[in-house]
N, CA, C and O of each residue as an XYZ file, in Angstrom:
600
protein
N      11.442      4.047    -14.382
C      10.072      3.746    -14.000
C       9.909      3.963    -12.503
O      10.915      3.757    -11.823
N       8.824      4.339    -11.902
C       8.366      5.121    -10.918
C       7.323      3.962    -10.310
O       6.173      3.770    -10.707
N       8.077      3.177     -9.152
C       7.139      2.315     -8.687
C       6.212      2.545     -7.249
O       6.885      3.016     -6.332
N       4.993      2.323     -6.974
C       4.382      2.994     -6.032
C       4.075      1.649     -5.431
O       4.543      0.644     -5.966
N       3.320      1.558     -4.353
C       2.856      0.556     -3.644
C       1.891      1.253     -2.361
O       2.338      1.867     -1.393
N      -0.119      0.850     -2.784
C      -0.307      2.016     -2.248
C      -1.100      1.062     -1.434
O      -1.518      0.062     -2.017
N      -1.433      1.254      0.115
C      -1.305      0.306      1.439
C      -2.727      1.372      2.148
O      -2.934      2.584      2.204
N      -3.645     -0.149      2.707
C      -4.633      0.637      3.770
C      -4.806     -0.986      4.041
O      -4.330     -1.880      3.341
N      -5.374     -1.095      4.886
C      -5.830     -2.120      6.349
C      -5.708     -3.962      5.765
O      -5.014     -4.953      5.992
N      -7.356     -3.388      4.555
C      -7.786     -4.877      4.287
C      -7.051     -4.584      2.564
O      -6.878     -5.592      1.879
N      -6.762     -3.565      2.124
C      -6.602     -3.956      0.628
C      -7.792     -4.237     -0.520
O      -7.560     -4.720     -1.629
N      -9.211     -3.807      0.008
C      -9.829     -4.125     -0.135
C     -10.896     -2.499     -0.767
O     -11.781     -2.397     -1.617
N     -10.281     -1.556      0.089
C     -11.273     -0.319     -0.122
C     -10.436      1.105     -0.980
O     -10.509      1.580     -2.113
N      -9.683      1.410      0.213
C      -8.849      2.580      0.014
C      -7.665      2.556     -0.839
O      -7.635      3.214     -1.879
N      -6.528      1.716     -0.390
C      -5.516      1.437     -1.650
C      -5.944      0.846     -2.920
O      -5.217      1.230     -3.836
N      -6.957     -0.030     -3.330
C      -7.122     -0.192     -4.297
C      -8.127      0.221     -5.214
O      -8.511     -0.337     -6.242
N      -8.783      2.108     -4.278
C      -9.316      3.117     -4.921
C      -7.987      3.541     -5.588
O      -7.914      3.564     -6.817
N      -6.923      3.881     -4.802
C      -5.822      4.530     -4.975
C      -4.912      4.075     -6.248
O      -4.308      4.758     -7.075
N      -5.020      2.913     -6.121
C      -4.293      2.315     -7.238
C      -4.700      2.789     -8.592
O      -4.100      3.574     -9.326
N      -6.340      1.886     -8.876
C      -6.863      2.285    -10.081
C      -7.060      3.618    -10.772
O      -7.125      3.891    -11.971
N      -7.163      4.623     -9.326
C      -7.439      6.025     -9.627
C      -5.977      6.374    -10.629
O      -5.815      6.693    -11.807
N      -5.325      6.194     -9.794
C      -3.687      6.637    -10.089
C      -3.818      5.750    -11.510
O      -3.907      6.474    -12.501
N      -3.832      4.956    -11.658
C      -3.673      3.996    -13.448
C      -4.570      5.046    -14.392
O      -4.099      5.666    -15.345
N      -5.879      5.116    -13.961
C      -6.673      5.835    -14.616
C      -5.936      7.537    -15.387
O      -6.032      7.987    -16.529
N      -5.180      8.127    -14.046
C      -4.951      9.527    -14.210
C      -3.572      9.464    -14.922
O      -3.394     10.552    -15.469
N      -2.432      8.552    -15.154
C      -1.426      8.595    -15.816
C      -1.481      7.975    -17.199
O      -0.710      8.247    -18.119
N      -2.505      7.091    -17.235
C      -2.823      6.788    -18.428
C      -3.597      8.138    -19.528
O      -3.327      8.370    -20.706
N      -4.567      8.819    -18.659
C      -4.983      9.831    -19.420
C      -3.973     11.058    -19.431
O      -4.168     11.869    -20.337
N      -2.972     11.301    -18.601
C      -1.910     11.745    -19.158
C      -0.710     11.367    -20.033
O       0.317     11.987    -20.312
N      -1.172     10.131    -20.385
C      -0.225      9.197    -21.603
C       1.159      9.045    -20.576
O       2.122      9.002    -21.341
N       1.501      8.975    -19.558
C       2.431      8.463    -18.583
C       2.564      6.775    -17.931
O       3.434      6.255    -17.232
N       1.319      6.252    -18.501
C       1.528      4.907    -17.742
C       2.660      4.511    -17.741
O       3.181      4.092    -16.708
N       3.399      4.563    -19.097
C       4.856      3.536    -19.014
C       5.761      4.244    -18.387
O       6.933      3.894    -18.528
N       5.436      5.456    -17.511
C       6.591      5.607    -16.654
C       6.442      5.495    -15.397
O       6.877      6.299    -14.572
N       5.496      3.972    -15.032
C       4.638      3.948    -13.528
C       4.427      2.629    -13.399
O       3.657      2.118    -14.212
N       4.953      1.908    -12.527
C       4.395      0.686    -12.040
C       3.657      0.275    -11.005
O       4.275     -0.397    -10.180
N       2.360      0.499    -10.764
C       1.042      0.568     -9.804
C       0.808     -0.606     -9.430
O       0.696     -1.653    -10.069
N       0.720     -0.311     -8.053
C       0.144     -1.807     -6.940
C      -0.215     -1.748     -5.884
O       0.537     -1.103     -5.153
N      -1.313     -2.261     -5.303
C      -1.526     -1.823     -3.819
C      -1.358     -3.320     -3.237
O      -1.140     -4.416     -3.754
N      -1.600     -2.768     -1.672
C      -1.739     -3.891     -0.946
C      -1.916     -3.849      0.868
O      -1.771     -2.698      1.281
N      -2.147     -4.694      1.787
C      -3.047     -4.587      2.776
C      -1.399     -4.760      3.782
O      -0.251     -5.170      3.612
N      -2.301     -4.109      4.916
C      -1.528     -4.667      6.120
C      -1.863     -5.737      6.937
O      -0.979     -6.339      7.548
N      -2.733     -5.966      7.001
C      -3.432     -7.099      7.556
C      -3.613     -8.191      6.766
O      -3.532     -8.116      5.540
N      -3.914     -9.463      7.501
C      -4.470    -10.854      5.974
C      -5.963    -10.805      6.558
O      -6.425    -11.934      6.394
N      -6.660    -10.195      7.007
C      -7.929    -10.253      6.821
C      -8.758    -10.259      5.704
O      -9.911    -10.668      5.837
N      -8.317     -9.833      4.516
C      -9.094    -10.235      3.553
C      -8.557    -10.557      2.063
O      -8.979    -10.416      0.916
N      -7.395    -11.069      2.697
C      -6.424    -11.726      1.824
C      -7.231    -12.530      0.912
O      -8.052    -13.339      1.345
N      -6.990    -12.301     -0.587
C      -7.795    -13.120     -1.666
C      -9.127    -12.971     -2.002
O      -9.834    -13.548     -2.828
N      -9.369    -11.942     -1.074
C     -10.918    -11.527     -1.897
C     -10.709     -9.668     -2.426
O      -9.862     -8.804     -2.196
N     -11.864     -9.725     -3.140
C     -12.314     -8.907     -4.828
C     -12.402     -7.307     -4.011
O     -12.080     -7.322     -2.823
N     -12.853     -5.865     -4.656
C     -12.502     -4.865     -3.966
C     -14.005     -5.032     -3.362
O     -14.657     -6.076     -3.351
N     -14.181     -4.469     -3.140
C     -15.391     -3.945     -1.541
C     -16.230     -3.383     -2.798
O     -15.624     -2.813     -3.706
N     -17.408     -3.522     -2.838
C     -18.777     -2.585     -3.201
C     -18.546     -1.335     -3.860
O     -18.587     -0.898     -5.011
N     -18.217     -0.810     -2.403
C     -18.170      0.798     -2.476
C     -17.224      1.063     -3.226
O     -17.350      2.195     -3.692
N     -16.284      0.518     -3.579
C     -15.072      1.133     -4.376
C     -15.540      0.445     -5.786
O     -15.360      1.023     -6.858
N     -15.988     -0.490     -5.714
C     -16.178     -0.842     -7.234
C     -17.383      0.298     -7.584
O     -17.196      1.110     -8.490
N     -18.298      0.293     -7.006
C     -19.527      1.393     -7.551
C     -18.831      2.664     -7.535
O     -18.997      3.105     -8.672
N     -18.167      3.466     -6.895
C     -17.116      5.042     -6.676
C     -16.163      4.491     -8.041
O     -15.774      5.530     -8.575
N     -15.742      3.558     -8.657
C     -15.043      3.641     -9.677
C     -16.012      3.589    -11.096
O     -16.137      4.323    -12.076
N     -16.577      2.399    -10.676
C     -17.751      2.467    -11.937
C     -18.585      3.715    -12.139
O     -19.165      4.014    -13.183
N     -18.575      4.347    -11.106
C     -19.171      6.139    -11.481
C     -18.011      6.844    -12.054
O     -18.177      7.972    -12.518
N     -16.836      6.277    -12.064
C     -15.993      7.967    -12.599
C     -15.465      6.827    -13.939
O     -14.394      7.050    -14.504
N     -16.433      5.490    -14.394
C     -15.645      4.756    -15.721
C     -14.092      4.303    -15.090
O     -13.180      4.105    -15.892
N     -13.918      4.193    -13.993
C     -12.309      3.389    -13.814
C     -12.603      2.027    -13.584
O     -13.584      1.839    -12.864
N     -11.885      0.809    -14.097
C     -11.773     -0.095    -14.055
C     -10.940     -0.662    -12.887
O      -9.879     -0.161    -12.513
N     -11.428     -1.584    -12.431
C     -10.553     -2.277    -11.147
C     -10.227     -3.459    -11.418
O      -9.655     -4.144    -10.570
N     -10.567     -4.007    -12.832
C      -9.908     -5.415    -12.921
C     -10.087     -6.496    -12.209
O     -11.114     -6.743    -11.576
N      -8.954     -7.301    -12.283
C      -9.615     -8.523    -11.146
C      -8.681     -8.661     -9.959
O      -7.898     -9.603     -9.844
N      -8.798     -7.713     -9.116
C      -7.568     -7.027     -8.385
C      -8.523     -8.456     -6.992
O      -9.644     -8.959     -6.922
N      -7.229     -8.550     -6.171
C      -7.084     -9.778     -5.375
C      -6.574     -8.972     -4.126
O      -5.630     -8.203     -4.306
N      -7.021     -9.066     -3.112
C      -5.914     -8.184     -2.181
C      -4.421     -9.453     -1.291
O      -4.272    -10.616     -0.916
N      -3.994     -8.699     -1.346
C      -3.092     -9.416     -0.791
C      -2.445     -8.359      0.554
O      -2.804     -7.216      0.838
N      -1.165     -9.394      1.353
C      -0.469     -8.403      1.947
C       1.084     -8.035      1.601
O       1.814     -8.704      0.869
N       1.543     -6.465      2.488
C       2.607     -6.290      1.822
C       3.718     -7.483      2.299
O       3.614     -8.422      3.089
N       4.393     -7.189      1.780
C       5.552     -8.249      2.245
C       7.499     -7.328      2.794
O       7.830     -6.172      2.528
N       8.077     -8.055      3.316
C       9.046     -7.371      3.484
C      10.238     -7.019      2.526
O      11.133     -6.205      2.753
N      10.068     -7.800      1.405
C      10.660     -7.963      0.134
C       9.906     -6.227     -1.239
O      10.436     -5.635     -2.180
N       8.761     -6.122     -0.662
C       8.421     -5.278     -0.923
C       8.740     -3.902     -1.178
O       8.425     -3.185     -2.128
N       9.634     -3.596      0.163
C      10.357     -2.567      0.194
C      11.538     -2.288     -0.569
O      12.206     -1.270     -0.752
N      11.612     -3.560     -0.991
C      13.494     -3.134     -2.198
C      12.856     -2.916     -3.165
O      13.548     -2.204     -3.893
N      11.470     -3.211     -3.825
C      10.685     -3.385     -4.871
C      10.236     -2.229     -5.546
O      10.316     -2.244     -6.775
N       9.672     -0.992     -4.851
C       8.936     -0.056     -4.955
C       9.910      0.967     -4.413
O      10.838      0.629     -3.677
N       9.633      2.598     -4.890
C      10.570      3.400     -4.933
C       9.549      4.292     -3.393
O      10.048      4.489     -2.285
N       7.929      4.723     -3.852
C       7.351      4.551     -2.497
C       6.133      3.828     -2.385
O       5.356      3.448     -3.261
N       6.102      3.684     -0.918
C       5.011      2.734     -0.294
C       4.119      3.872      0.242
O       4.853      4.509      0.998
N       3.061      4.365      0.226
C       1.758      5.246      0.650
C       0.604      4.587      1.268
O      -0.354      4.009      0.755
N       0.947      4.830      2.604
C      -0.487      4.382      3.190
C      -1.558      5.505      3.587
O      -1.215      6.687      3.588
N      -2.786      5.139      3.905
C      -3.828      5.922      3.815
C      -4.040      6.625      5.069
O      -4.503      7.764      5.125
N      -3.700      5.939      6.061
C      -3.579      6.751      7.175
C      -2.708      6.382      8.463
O      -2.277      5.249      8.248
N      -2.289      6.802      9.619
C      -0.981      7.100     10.669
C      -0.859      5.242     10.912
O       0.166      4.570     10.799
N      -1.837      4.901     11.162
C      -1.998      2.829     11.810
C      -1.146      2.581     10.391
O       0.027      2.213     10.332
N      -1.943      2.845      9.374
C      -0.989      1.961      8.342
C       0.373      1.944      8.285
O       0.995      0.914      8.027
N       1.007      3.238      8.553
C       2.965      3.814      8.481
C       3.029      3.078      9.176
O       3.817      2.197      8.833
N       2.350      2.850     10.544
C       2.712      1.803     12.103
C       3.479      0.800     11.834
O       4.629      0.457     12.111
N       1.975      0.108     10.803
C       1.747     -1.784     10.519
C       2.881     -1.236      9.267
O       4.048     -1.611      9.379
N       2.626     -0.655      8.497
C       3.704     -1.003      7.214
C       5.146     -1.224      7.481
O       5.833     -2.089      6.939
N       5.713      0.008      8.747
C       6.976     -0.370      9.283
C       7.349     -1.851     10.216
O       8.397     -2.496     10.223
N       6.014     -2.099     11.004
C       6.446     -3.402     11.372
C       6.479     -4.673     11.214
O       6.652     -5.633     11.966
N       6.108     -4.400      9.097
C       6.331     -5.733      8.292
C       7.595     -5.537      7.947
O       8.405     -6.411      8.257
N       8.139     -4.108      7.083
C       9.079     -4.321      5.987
C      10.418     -3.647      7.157
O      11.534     -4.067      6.853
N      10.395     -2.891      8.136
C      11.604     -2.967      8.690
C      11.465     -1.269      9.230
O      10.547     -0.523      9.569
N      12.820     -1.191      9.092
C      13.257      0.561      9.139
C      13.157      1.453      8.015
O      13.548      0.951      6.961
N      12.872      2.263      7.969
C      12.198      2.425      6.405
C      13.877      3.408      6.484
O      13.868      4.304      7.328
N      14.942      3.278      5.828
C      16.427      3.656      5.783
C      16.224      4.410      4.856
O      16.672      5.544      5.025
N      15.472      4.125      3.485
C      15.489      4.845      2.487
C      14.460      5.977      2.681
O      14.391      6.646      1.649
N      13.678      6.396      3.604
C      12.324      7.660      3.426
C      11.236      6.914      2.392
O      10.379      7.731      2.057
N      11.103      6.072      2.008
C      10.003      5.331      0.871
C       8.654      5.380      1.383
O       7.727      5.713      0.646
N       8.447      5.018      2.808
C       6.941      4.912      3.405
C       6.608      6.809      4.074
O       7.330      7.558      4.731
N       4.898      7.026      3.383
C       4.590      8.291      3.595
C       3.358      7.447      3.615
O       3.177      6.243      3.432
N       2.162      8.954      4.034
C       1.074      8.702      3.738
C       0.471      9.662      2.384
O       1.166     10.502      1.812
N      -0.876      9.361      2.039
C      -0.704     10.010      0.758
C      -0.998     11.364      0.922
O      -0.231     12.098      0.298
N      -1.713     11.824      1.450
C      -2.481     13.601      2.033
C      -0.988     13.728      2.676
O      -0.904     14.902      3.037
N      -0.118     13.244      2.894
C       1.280     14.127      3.532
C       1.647     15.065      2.051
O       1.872     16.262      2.231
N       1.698     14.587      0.778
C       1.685     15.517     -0.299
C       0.944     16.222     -0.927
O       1.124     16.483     -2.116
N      -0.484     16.860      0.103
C      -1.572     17.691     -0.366
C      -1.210     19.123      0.550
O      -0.424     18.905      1.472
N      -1.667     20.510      0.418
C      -1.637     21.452      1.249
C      -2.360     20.884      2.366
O      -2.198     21.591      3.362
N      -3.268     19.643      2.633
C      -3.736     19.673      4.570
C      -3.502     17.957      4.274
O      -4.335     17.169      3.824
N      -2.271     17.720      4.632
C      -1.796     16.372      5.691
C      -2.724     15.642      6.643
O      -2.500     15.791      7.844
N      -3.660     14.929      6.295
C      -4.454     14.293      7.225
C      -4.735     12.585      6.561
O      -4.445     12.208      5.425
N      -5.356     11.790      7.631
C      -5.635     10.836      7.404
C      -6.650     10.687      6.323
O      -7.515     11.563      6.310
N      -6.732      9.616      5.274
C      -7.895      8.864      4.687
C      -8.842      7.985      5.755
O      -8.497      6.992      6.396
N      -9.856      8.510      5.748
C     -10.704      7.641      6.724
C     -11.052      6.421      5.866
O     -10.941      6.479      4.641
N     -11.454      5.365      6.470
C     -11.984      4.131      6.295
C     -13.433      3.994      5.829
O     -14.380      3.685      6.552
N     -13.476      4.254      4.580
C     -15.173      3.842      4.303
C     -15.532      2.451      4.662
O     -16.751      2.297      4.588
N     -15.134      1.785      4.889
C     -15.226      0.000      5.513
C     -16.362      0.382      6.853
O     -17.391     -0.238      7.123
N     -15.802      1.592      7.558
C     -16.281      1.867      8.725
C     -17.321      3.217      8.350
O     -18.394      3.257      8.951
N     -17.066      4.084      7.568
C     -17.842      5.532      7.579
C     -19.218      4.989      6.304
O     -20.393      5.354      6.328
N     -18.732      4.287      5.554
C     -19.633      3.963      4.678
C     -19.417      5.028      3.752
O     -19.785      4.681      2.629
N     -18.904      6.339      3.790
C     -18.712      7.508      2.985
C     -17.742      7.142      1.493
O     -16.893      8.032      1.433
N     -17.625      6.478      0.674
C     -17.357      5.941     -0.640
C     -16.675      7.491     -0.995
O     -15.478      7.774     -1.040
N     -17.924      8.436     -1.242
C     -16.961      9.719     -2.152
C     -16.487     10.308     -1.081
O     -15.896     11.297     -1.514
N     -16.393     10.286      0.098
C     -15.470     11.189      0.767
C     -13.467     10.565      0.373
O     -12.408     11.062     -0.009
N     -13.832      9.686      0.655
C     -12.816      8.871      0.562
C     -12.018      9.127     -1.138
O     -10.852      9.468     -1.336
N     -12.878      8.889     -1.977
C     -12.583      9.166     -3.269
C     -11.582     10.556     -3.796
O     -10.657     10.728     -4.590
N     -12.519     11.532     -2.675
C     -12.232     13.048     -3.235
C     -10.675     12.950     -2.485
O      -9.584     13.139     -3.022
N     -10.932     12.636     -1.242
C      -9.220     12.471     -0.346
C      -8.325     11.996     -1.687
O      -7.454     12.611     -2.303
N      -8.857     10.730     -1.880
C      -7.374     10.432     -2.312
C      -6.957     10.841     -3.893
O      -5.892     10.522     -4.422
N      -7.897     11.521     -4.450
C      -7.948     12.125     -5.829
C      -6.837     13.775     -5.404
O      -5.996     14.418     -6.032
N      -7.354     13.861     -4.266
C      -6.451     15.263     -3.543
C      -4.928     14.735     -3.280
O      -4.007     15.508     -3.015
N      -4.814     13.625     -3.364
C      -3.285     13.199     -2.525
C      -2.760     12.803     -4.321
O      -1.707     13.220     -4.804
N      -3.597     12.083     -4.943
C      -2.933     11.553     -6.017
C      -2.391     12.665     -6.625
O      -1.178     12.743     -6.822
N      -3.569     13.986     -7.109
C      -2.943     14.878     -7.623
C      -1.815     15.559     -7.028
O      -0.878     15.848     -7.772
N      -1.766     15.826     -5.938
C      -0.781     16.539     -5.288
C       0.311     15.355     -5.328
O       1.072     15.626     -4.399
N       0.773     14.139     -5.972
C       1.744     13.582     -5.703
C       2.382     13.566     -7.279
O       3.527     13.374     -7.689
N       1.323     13.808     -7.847
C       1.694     13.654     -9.416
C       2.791     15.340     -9.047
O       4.001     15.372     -8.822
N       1.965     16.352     -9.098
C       2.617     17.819     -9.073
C       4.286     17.604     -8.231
O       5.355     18.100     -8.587
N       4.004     16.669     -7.001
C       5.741     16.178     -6.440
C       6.794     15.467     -7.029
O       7.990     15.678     -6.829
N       6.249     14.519     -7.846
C       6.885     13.862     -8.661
C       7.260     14.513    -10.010
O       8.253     14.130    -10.629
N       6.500     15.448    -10.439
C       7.141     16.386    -11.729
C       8.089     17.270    -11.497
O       8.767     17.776    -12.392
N       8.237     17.585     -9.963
C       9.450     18.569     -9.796
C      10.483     18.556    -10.173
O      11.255     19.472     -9.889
């Protein structure tokens, strides 16, 4: 089993687009049971509250379910847990390394590092842009699925 752990600021917008997207796309490839999906924040700013608006309406348009997802933060225990940790953009690798340690094993990336153009996920929290954000990380998911089948 193939465990992910997918990381942006509050836990609130971007990783837990990322998450559900990713549940959504291995399930319709009949792969769920070879995937254990979870996101989570770098910050406790919005530790214990529900996803953001924009990601619930950007999911409820493509029919993905978000459940009763809680954000939390990562933890340093985290890192023995999950095979990789994916954050959304360069601050997150920052904050993610200076919870869980030295990353010894290569586990922490960002997710567009496995698309043909490597760039940050911007922050709809801040752009307000919902499908920009969507299409990014639908570009990173797929391109991580195609890495992981190699």
């Amino acid at each position: 089993m193939i465990k992910l752990l997918f990381i942006c600021y509050g836990n609130i917008c971007r990783s837990p687009m990322a998450e559900y997207v990713f549940k959504d796309m291995v399930k319709r490839e009949g792969l769920e049971q070879q995937f254990y999906i979870d996101s989570a924040a770098t910050s406790q700013e919005e530790i214990g509250n529900t996803v953001h608006y924009g990601t619930k309406n950007k999911l409820r348009e493509k029919n993905i379910e978000c459940g009763n997802h809680r954000a939390r933060r990562i933890t340093k225990q985290d890192y023995d847990k999950f095979d990789y940790i994916i954050g959304m953009e360069e601050r997150n690798i920052e904050d993610i390394k200076k919870i869980v340690g030295n990353d010894t094993e290569n586990k922490i990336c960002k997710l567009l590092d496995f698309s043909n153009n490597p760039r940050n996920i911007a922050d709809p929290w801040y752009t307000g842009n919902f499908d920009a954000t969507y299409n990014d990380i639908v570009e990173g998911l797929n391109a991580f699925l195609k890495y992981i089948d190699k």
